[in-house]
Each structure stands twice: as structure tokens, then as C-alpha cells.
C-alpha positions as CSV (number, residue, x, y, z in Angstrom):
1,X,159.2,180.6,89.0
2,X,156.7,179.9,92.0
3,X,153.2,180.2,91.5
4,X,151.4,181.9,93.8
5,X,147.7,181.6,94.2
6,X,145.2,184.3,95.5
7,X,142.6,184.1,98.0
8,X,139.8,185.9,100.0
9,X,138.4,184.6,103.1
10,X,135.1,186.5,103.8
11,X,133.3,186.4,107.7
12,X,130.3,185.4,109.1
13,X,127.9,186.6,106.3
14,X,124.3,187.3,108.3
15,X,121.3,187.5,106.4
16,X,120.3,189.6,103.5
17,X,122.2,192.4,104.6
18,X,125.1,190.2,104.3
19,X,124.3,188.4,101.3
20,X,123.6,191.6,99.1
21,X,127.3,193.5,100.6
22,X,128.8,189.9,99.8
23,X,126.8,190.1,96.1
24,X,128.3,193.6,96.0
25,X,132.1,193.2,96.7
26,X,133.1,189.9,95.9
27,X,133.1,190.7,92.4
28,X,134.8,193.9,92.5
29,X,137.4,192.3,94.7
30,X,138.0,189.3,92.4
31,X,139.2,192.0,90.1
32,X,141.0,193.9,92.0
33,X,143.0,191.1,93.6
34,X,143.0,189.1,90.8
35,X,141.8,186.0,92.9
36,X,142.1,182.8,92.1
37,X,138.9,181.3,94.8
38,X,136.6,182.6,97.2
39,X,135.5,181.3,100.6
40,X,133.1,182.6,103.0
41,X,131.4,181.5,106.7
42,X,127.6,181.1,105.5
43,X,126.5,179.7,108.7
44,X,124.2,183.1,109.4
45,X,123.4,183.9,105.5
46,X,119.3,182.6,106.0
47,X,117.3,185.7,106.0
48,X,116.5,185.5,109.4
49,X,120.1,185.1,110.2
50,X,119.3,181.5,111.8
51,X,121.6,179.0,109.6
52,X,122.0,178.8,106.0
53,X,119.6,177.5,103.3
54,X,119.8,176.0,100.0
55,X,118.7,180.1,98.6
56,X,121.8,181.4,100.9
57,X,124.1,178.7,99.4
58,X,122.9,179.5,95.8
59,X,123.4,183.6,96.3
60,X,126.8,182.8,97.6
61,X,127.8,180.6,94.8
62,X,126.6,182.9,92.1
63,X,128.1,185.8,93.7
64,X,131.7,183.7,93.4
65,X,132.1,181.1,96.5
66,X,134.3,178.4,96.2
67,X,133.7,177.1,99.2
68,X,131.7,177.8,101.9
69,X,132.0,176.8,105.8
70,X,130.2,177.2,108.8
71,X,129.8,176.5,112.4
72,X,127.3,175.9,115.4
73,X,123.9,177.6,113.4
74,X,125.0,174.9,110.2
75,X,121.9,173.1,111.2
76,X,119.7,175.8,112.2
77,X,117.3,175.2,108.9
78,X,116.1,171.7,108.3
79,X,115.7,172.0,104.4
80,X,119.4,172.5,104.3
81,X,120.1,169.0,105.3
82,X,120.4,167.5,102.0
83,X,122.9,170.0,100.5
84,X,125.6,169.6,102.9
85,X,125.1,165.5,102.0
86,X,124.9,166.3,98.4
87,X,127.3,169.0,97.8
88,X,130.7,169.1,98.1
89,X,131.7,172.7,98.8
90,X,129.1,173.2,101.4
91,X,130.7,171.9,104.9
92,X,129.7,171.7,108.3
93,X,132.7,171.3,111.5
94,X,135.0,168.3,111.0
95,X,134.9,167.5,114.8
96,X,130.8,166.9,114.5
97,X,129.6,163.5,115.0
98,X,130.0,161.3,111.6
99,X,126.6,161.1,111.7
100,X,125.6,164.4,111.5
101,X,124.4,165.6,107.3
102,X,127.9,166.6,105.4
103,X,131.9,166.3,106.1
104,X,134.2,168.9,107.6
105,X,136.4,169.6,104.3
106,X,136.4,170.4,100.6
107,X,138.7,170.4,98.4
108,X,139.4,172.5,95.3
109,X,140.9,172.6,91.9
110,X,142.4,176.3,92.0
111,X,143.9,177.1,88.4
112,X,145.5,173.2,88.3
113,X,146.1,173.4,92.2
114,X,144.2,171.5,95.1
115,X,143.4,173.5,97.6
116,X,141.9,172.1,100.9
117,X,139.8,173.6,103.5
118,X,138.8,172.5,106.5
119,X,136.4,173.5,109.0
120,X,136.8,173.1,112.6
121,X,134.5,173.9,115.8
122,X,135.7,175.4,119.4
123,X,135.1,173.7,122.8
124,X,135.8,176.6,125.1
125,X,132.9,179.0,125.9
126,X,130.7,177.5,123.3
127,X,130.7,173.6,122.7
128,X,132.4,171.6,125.0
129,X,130.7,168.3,124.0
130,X,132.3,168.1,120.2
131,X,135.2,166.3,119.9
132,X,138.9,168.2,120.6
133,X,139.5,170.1,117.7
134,X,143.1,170.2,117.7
135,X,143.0,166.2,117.4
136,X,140.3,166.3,115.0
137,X,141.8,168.9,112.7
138,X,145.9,167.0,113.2
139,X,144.3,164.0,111.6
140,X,142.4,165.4,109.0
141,X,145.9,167.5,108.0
142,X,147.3,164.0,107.8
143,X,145.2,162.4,105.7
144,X,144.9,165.6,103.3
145,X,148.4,166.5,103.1
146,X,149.0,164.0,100.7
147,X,146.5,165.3,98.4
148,X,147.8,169.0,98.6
149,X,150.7,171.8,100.2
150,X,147.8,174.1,100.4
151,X,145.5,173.8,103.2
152,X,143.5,176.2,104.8
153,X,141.5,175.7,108.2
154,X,138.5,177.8,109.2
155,X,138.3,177.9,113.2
156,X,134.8,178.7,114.3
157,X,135.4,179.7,118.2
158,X,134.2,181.8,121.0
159,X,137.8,181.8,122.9
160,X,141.1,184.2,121.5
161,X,143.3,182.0,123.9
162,X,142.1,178.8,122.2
163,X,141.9,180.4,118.6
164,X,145.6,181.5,119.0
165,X,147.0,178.0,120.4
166,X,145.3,176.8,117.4
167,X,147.6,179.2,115.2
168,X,151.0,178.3,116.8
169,X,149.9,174.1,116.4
170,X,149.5,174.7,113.4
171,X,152.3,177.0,112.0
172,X,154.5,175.6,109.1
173,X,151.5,172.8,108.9
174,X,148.5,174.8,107.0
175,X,148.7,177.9,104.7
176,X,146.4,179.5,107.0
177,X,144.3,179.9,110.1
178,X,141.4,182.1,110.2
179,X,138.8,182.4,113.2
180,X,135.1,182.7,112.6
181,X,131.7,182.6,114.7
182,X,132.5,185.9,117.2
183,X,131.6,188.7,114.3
184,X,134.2,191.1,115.4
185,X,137.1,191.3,113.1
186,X,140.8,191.6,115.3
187,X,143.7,193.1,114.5
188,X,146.2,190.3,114.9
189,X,146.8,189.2,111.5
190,X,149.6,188.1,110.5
191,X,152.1,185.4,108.9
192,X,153.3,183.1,111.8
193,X,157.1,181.8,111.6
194,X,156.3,178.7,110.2
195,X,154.5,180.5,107.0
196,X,151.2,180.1,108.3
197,X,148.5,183.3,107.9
198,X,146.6,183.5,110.8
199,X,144.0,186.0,112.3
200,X,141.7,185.2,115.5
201,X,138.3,186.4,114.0
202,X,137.7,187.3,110.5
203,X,134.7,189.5,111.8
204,X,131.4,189.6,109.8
205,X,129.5,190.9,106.8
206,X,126.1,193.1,107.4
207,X,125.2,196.4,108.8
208,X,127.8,198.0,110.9
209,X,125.3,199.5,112.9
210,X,124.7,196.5,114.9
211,X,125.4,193.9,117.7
212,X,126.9,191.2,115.5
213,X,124.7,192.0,112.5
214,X,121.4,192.2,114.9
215,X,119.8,195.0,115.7
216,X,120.9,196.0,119.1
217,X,117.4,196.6,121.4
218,X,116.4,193.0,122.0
219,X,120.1,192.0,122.7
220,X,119.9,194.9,125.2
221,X,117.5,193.4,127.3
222,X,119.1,190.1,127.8
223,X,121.9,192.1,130.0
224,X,119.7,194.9,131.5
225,X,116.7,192.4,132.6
226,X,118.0,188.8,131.3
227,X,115.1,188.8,129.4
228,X,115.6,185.3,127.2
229,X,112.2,185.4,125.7
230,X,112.2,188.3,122.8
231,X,113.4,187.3,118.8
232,X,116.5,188.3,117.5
233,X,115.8,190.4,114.3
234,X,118.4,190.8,111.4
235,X,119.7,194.8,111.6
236,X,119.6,195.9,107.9
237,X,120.1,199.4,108.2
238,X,123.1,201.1,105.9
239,X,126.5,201.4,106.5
240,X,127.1,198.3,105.2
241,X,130.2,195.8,106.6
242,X,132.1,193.1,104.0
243,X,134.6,191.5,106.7
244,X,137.7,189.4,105.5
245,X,141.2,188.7,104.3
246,X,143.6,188.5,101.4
247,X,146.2,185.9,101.1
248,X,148.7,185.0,98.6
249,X,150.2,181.5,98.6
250,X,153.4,179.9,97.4
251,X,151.7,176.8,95.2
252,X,154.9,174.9,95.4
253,X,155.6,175.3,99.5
254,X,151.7,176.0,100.7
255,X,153.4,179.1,102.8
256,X,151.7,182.5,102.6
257,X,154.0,185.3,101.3
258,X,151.3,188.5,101.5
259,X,148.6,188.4,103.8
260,X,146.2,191.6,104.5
261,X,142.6,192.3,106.0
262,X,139.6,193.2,104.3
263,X,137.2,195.9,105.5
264,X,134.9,197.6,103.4
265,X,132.1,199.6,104.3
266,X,129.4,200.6,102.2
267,X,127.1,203.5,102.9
268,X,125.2,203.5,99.0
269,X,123.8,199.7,99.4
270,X,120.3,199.3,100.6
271,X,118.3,196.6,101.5
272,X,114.9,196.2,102.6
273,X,114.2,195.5,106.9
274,X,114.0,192.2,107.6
275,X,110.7,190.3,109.1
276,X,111.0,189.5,112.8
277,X,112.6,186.5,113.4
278,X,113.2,183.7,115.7
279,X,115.8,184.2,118.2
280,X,119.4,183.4,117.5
């Protein structure tokens, strides 16, 4: 008999609002899934909502992380520059420089399984001078692939068009691709032919009432008055959002076999405003 393995992929998590929904549910959802690992995009989770910090990484572990990724902010906080060298399931994108702090996967063990993530950065609309992620991420599938069956690849993009390609490359390849970094959950998931689980954005975790877990007045005036000057401040108000998916793997083939999104909103949890920020 096949054994399957259980996971949940959790969204951009952005600041304490995000850290305390994430504190919340993760628990409750280990339990109710009966999951086997946890990974999360902790590249907002500061309390400003500016990068992640060695606090951030420590509230997400506690709270259940197996791994955690994340994207263009990784490097937003300066003290956080030793824990992506030091730890091993803290990861920054694999098509960085290799000189930046950290690598761009992590594996595993997942009840006597290997399981392998990798994190992966998009050129179109938001970083044209990394290096092409669909060669970065074929080569690191090479090299891992004789390690383990089950590998999973967070893409952190700004473009649907290139997020999907990304899906279809990799079908039959990976156990799953999952999009990160635009904070707006879509409504495409689903198991590609190949047995690869795929959504373009995994969406985020923090108040729903909000632009992207901001709060919504000083993003205004960038479009009404291109005003580039004012700080981005963390919304915190209640509902709060937990963004995310449920897989289920086949251990011995690396395919997915049940695949489902995750949206939970909580309207009990409070949590205090946040101080004014520097802008995002």
C-alpha cells in the first residue's frame, strides 16, 4: 500500500497580523488534516511587513514550519543575514547570485520520506536581472531528484503567464507548483496531467480588509497623485485571512492524488495596530 504524505502550503504571511492567524490555524489544521509538514512564504512576517527576522522565523517555527521560503523582501532586514547561512530550512530564491546569504532549497525528513523544496524568483514584471528561473530551477530538479520523488517548488512571481508556463515545464517533474509574492489567492488549482499540483498564487495571510495586507490609504495615493514618498503601514484590523493549500502525495511516485485550497477567515482574533513603518 502507497503512502501518502500530507501537506499545507501557507501564503505570503505579513507581519503580526499574519504571524498570530498563522499561530492560530496551523495547529488546528495539522489536526484536522492530519499533516505530515508545514511550509509557509515568510518573506513579509517582520512586524513592519518589510522582510523576515530571526523573531518571525522563530514564531513560524514554533507555530509548526517545516520550511519556510521567500522571495524579493528575503533581505529586507540585515539581522536576518546570518540565519538563512546558518539554517537549513530558512531559504532565500535559488536563481540569486551564489553569493548572496543562504541556498534556494531544503530538504526534509517527512515521517522517513525526503521531501525537497525549492524556491524560485520571477523575471517578468518584477526582477528581470536574476538569473532565468526555469533553467535555474531544471538544474536544481536534476541534481535533487536523486535524493527524493517528492519535490515541491515555490514560485515567487508577479506574472500569471509566466507562473503558469512554469506549471506545464514542470508537470510530471515536481509534486507541485505553487505561486507566491502577488497576495491574491486564484482559483486555478488543480492537478496538472503529469501529477503535478499547481496554483498561480497561494494568496496571503493578514487582515482581509486590506491592499495585500496594508492598510489601503497610503497605497491610494501612489495611483491618485503618484505620491512615492509616504510609509506603508501593516493593516491589522479583524477579519483575519490564513491563505493556502492541502496536498496529498503518493511517497512512492511523488504525484499528488488530492489537492484543495485553504481559506480561512477569522473574525474573533485580534491583534494590536502596528507602528508606522517604512515603506514596502
Amino acid at each position: 500500500m502507497a503512502q501518502l504524505l500530507r501537506f499545507i502550503f501557507i501564503g505570503d504571511v505579513v507581519g503580526t497580523p499574519g504571524i498570530s492567524v498563522f499561530q492560530k490555524w496551523v495547529p488546528k489544521l495539522k489536526e484536522q488534516y492530519n499533516l505530515d509538514a508545514v511550509f509557509v512564504n515568510g518573506e513579509n512576517s517582520a512586524k513592519n511587513g518589510n522582510g523576515i527576522t530571526p523573531k518571525t522565523i522563530q514564531a513560524l517555527k514554533s507555530a509548526g514550519a517545516t520550511i519556510i521560503t521567500t522571495g524579493n523582501h528575503a533581505f529586507d532586514s540585515k539581522d536576518v543575514y546570518n540565519a538563512f547561512n546558518e539554517r537549513d530550512d530558512v531559504i532565500r530564491p535559488a536563481n540569486y547570485p551564489s553569493t548572496c546569504p543562504g541556498k534556494g532549497y531544503a530538504l526534509a525528513n517527512v515521517n522517513g520520506q525526503t521531501v525537497a523544496v525549492i524556491n524560485i524568483h520571477g523575471r517578468v514584471f518584477v526582477n528581470e536581472l536574476v538569473d532565468c528561473p526555469f533553467r535555474a530551477v531544471e538544474s536544481l530538479i536534476e541534481f535533487l531528484k536523486h535524493k527524493t520523488k517528492i519535490i515541491f517548488v515555490d514560485f515567487h512571481g508577479e506574472a500569471t503567464s509566466e507562473k503558469v508556463t512554469m506549471g506545464y515545464y514542470l508537470d510530471g517533474k515536481v509534486s507541485g507548483v505553487y505561486g507566491t509574492h502577488t497576495h491574491v489567492q486564484t482559483a486555478d488549482d488543480r492537478i496538472l496531467p503529469g501529477g503535478t499540483s499547481y496554483i498561480t498564487d497561494l494568496g496571503f495571510s493578514g487582515s482581509l480588509n486590506s491592499v495585500i495586507g496594508m492598510q489601503y490609504k497610503s497605497i491610494l495615493n501612489r495611483f491618485l497623485i503618484q505620491h512615492r514618498f509616504g510609509k506603508f503601514q501593516v493593516e491589522s484590523s479583524s477579519p483575519l485571512l490564513l491563505s493556502g493549500i492541502f496536498v496529498e502525495v503518493d511517497a512512492d511516485t511523488g504525484k499528488a492524488v488530492r489537492f484543495e485550497r485553504i481559506r480561512i477567515i477569522d473574525k474573533d482574533l485580534i491583534v494590536e495596530s502596528e507602528p508606522e513603518n517604512d515603506k514596502k
